[in-house]
Short mmCIF file of the C-alpha atoms (twelve columns), coordinates in Angstrom:
data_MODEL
# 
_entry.id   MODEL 
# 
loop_
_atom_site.group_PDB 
_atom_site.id 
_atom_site.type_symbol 
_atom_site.label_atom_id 
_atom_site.label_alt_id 
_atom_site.label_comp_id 
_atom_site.label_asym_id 
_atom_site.label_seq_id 
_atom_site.Cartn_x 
_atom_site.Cartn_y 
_atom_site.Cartn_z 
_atom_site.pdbx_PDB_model_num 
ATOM 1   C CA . UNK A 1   64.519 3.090   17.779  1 
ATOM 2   C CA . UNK A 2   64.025 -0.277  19.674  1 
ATOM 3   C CA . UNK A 3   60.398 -1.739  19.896  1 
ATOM 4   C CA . UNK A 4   60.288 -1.983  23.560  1 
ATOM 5   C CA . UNK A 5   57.446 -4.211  25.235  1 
ATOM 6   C CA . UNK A 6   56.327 -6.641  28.521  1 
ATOM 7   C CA . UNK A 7   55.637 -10.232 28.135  1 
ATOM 8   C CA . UNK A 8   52.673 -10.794 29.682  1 
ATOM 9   C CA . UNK A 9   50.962 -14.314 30.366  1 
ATOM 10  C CA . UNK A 10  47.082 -13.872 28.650  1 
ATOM 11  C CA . UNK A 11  44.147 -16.450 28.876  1 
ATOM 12  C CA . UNK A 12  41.164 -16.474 27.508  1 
ATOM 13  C CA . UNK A 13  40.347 -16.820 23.672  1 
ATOM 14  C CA . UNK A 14  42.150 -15.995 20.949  1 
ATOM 15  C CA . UNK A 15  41.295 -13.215 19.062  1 
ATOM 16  C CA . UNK A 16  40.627 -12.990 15.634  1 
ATOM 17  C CA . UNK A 17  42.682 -10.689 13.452  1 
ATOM 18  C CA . UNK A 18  41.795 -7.955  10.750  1 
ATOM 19  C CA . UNK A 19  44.491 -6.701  8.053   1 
ATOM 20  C CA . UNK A 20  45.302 -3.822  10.241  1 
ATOM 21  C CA . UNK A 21  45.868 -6.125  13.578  1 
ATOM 22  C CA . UNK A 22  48.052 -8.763  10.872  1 
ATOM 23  C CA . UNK A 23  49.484 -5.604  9.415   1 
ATOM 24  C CA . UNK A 24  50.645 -4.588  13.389  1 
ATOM 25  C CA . UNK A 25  51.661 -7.817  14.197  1 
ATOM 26  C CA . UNK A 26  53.868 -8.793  11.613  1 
ATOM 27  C CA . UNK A 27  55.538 -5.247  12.008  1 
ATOM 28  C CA . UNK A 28  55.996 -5.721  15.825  1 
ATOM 29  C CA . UNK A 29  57.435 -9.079  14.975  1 
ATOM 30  C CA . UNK A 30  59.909 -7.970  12.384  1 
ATOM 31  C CA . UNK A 31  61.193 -5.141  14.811  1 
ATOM 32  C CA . UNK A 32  61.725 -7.863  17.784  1 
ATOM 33  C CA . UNK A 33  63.826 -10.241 15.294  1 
ATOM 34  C CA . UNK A 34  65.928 -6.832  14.006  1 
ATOM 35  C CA . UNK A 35  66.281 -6.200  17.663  1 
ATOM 36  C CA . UNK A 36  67.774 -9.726  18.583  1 
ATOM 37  C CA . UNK A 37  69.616 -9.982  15.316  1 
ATOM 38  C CA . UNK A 38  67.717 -12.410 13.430  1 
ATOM 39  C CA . UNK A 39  66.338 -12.429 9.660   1 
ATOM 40  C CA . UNK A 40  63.472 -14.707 8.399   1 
ATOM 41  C CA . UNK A 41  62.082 -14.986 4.902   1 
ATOM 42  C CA . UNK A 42  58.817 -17.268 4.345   1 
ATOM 43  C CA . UNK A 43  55.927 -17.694 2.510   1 
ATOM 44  C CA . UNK A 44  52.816 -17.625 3.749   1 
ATOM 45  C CA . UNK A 45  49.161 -19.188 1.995   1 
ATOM 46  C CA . UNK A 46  45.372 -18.624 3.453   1 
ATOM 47  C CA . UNK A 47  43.107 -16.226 4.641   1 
ATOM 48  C CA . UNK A 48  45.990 -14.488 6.532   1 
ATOM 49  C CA . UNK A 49  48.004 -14.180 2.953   1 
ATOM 50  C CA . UNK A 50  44.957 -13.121 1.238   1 
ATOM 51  C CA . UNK A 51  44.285 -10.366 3.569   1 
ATOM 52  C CA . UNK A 52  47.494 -8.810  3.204   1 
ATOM 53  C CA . UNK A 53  46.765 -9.061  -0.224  1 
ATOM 54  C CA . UNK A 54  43.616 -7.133  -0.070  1 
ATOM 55  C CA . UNK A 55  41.725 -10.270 -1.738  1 
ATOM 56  C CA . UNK A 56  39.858 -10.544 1.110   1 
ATOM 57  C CA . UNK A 57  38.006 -8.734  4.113   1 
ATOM 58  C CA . UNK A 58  37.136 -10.973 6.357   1 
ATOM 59  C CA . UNK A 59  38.884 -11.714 9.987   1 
ATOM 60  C CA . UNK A 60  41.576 -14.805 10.285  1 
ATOM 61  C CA . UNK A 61  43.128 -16.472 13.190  1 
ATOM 62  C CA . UNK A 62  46.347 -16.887 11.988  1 
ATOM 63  C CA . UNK A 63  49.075 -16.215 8.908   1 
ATOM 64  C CA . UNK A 64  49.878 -20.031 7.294   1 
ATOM 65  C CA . UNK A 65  53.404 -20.800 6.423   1 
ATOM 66  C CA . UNK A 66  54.166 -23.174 3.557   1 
ATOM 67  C CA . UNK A 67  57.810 -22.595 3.316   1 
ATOM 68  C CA . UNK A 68  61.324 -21.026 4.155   1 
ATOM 69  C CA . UNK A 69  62.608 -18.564 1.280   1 
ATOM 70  C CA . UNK A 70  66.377 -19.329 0.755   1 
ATOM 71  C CA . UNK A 71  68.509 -18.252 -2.303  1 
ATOM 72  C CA . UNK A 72  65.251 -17.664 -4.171  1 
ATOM 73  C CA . UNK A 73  64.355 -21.574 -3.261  1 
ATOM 74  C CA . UNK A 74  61.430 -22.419 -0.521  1 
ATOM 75  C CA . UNK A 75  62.934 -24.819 1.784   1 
ATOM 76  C CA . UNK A 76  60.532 -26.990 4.337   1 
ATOM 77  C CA . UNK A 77  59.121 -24.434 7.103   1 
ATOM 78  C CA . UNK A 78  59.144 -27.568 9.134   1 
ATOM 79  C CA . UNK A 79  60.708 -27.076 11.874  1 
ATOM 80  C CA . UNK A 80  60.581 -23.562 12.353  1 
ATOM 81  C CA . UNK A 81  63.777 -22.388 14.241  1 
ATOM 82  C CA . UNK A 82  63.132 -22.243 17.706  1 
ATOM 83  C CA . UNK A 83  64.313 -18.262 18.271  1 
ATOM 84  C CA . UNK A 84  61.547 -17.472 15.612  1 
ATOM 85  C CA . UNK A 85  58.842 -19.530 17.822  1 
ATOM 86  C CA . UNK A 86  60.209 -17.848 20.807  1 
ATOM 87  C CA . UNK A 87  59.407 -14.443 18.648  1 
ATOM 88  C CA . UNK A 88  56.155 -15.362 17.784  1 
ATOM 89  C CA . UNK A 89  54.904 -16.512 20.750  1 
ATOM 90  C CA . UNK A 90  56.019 -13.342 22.797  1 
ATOM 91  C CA . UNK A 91  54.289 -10.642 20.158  1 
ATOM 92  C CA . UNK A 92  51.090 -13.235 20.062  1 
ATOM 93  C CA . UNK A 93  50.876 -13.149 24.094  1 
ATOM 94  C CA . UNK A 94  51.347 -9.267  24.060  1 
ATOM 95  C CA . UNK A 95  48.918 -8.852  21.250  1 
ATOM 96  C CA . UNK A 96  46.416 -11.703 22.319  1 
ATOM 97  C CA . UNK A 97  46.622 -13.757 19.270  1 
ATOM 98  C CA . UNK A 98  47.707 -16.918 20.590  1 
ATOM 99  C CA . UNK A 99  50.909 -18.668 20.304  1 
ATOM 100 C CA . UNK A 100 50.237 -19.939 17.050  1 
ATOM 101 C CA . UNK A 101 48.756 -17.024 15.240  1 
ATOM 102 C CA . UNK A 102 51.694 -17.731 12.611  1 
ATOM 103 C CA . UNK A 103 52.047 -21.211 12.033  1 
ATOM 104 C CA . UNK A 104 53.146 -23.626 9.751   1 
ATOM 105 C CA . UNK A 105 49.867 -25.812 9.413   1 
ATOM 106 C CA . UNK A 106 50.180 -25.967 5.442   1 
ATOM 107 C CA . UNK A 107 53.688 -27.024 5.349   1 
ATOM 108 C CA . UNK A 108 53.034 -30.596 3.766   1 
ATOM 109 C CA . UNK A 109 52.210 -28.705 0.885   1 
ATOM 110 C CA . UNK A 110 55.635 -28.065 -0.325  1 
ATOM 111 C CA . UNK A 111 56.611 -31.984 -0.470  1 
ATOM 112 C CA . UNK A 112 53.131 -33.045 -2.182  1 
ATOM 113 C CA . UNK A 113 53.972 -30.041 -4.566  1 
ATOM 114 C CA . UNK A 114 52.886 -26.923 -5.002  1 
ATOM 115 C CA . UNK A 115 51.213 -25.419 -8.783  1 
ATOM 116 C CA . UNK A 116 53.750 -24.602 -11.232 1 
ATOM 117 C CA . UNK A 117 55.366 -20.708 -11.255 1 
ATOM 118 C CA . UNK A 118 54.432 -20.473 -7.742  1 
ATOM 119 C CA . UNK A 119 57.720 -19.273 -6.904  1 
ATOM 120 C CA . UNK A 120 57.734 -16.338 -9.567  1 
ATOM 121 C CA . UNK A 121 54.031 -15.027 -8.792  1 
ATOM 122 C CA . UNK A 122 55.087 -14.499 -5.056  1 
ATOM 123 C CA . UNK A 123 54.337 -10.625 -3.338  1 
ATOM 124 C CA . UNK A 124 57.266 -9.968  -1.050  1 
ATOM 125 C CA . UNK A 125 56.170 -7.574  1.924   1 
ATOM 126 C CA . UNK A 126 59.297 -6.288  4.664   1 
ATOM 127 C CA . UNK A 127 58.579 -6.072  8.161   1 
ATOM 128 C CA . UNK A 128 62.060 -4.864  8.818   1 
ATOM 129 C CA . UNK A 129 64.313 -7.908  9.029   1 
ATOM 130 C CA . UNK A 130 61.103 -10.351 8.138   1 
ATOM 131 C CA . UNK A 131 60.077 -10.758 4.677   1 
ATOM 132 C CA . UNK A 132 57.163 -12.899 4.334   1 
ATOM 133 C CA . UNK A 133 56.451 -13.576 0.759   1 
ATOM 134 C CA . UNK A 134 52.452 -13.547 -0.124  1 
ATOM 135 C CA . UNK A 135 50.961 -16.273 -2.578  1 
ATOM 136 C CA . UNK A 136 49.432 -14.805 -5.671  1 
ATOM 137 C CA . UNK A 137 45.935 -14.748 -5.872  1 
ATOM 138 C CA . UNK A 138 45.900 -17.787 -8.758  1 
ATOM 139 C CA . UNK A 139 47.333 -20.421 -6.489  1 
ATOM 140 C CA . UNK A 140 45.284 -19.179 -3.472  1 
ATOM 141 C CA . UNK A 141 42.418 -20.492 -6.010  1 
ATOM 142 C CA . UNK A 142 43.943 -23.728 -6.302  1 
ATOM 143 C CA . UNK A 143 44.315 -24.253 -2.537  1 
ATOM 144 C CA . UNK A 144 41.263 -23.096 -1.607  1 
ATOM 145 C CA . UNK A 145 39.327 -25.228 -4.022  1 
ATOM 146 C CA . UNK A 146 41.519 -28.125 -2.805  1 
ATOM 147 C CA . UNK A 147 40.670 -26.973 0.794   1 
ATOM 148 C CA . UNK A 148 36.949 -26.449 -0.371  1 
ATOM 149 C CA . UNK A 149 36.881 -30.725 -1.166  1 
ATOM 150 C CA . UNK A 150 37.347 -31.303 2.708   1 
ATOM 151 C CA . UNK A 151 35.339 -29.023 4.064   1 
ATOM 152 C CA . UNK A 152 32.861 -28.312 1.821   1 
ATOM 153 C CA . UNK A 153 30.816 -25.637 0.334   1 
ATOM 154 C CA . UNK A 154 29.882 -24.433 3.830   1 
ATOM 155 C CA . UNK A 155 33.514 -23.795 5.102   1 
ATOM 156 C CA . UNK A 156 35.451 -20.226 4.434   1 
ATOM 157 C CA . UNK A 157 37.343 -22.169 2.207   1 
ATOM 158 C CA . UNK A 158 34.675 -22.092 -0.407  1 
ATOM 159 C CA . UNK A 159 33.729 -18.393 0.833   1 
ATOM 160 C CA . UNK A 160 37.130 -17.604 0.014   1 
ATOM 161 C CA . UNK A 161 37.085 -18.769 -3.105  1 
ATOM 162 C CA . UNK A 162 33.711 -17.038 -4.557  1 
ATOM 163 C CA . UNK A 163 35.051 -13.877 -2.725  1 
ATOM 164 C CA . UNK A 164 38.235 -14.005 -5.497  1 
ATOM 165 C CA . UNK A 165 35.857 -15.061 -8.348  1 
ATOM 166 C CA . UNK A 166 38.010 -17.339 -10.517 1 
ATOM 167 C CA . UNK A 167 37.216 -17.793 -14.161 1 
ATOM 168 C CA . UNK A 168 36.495 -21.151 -15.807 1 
ATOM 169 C CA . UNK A 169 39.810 -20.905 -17.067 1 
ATOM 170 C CA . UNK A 170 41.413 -20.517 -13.238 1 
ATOM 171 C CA . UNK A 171 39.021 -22.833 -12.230 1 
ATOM 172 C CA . UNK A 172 39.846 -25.495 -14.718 1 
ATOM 173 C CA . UNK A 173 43.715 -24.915 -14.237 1 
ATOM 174 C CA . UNK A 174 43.276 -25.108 -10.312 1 
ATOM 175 C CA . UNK A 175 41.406 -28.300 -11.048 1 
ATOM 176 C CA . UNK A 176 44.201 -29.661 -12.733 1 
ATOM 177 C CA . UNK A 177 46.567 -28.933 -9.684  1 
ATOM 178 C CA . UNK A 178 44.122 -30.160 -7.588  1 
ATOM 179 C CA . UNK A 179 43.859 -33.609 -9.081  1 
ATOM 180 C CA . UNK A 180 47.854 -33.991 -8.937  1 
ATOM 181 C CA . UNK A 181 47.341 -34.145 -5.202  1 
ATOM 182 C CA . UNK A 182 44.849 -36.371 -5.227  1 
ATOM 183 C CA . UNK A 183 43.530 -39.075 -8.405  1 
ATOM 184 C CA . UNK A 184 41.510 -41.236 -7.041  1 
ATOM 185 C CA . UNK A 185 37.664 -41.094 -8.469  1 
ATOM 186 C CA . UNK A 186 35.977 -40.009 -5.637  1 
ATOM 187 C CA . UNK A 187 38.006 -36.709 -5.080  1 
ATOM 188 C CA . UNK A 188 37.572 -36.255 -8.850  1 
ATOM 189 C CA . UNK A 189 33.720 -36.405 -8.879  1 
ATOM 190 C CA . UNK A 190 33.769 -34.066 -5.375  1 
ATOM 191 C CA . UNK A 191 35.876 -32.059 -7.461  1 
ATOM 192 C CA . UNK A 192 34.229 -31.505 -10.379 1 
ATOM 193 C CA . UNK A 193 30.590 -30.817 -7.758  1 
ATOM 194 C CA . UNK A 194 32.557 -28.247 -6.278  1 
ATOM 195 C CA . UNK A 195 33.482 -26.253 -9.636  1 
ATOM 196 C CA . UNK A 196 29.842 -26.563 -10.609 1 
ATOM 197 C CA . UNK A 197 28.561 -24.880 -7.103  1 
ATOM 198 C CA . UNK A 198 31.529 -21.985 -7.526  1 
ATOM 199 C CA . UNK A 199 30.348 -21.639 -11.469 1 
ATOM 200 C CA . UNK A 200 26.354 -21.652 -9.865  1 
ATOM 201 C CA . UNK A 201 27.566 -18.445 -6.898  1 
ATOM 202 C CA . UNK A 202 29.189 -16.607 -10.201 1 
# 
């Protein structure tokens, strides 16, 4: 049975989305590509990813691609294909999430490199002909501590990452990621202040 529904212009503010809304979304979405014929496979990071993962409880804005699945490689999400934005931006004006409730924000991730076995610890999830393939909890810990350098211990970033509760040995792995993206000293001693303050909310 088709998913029939209006497109309808909304203003105002964007709403902000719980794991039953994402949940509803992304199966709306999946039924509109099966409709017109099209199949998608990405991977998604952030709060949206950890949501659907049930690490989480808190509300998000938006689902974060990283990548394109393809032959069991990621590919660069960058651009996405312009029938998918076309998809994306009809169930977000229908649902009043925005046009960019999925986007592909994190994308530069996949050239600076992402941690090692990424690939293998993925969570696939079908939403008929879209599979969108869910970080695993371990490198959500790296990117949120890498996310927790910029915005510091007062962003959701660092909320995030007490909310998973990472252990010394996570930490000091994620670290280690962390510091492939960026070497210079400064990061390092920001990085190492930031590990103390996650140890110190334990």
């Amino acid at each position: 049975m088709k998913f029939i529904f209006s497109i309808q212009e909304v203003k105002g503010r964007e709403m902000s989305i719980d794991l039953k809304g994402l949940e509803g979304a992304l199966n709306i979405l999946g039924q509109l590509l099966a409709d017109r014929n099209l199949q998608y496979e990405v991977v998604a990071i952030g709060g949206g990813s950890l949501l659907l993962l049930g690490l989480i409880e808190r509300t998000t804005r938006d689902l974060d691609l990283v990548a394109f699945m393809k032959e069991h490689e990621l590919i660069s999400a960058n651009p996405l294909p312009q029938p998918f934005i076309k998809a994306i931006k009809e169930v977000g004006q229908v649902l009043h999430l925005g046009n960019d409730w999925i986007n592909i924000g994190p994308a530069s991730l996949l050239e600076a490199g992402l941690p090692s076995g990424f690939v293998q610890r993925l969570h696939a999830r079908k939403y008929n002909t879209l599979t969108v393939y869910l970080a695993d909890r371990f490198d959500q810990i790296c990117f949120k501590l890498y996310a927790s350098i910029d915005q510091g211990p007062k962003s959701k970033h660092f909320f995030d990452l007490c909310n998973l509760k990472p252990s010394l040995q996570e930490l000091n792995q994620a670290k280690a990621w962390c510091l492939s993206q960026d070497s210079s000293s400064e990061f390092a001693q920001d990085l190492n202040e930031a590990v103390k303050r996650i140890c110190a909310n334990h």
